[in-house]
N, C-alpha and C positions, 0 to 999 in steps of 0.2 A: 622269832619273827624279825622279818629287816623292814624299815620302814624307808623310802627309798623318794625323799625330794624332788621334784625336776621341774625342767623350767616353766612349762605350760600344759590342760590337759589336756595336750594333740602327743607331747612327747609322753606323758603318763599312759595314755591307753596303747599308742603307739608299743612301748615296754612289756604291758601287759599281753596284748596281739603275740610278742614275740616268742613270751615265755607260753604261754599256750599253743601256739606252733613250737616248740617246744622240750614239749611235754608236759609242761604245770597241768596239775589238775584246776579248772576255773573256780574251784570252794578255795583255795588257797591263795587266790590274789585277790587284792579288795581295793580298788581305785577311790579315792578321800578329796573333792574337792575343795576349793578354799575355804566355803563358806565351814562345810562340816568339819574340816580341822580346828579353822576359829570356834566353832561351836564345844567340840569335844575337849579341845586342846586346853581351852579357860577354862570350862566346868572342872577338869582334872587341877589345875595348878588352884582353881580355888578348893578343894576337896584335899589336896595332897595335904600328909600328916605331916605336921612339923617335927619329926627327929629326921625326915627324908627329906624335906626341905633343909634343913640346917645341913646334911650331908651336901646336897647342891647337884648331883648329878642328875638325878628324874625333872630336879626343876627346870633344871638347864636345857634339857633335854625339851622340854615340853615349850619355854622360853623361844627358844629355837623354831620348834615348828610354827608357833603364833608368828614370830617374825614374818617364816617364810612363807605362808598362808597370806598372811599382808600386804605381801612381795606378790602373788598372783600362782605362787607356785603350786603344784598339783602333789598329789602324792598316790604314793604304792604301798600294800602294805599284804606281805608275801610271808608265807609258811616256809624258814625256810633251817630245819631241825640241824644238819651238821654241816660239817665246814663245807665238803662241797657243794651242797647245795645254796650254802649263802657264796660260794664263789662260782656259782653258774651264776644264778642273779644278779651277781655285779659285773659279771662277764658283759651282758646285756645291757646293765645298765650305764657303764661303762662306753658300749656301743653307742645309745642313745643321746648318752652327752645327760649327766645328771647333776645336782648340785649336792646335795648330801644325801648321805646313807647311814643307817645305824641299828646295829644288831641288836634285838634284845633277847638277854638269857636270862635265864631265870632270876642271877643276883646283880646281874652285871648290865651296860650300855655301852656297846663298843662302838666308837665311830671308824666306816668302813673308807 
């Protein structure tokens, strides 16, 4: 999955509109407003195991979203299994003018 920042949710659903015109299938992108990031975003960083916290990336990661949920920003959150298709998505998102992106794989968190 890429979880994909942006500035407001006119340029988040904007994003989504795009990637469905397209071709996303609409089960595959999931629009996250502020509140429900703040919502989700805490519940997990309070929940996360600490040998994952001591590692610092999930935290980080999660740190981050709360910020930018704080900040007013909107989110995307897209299926999006091999490289090209996390690089049509950023293609896009990319287009729209976004503020962060970042992949997650199974072990890993890549920021895009």
């Amino acid at each position: 999955y890429v979880i994909v920042a942006l500035r407001n949710q006119e340029d988040a659903e904007r994003m989504r509109w795009s990637l469905i015109e397209g071709g996303y299938d609409e089960e595959d992108l999931k629009l996250l407003d502020t509140e429900k990031v703040l919502e989700i975003a805490t519940e997990e960083l309070e929940n996360l195991n600490p040998l994952v916290r001591a590692v610092g990336a999930e935290s980080s990661a999660t740190e981050s979203h709360i910020a930018g949920a704080a900040a007013g920003q909107s989110f995307l959150v897209a299926y999006a299994p091999s490289e090209l298709d996390t690089e049509r998505l950023m293609n896009v998102a990319r287009r729209i003018g976004y503020v962060k992106a970042q992949k997650y794989d199974r072990f890993s968190i890549t920021e895009l």
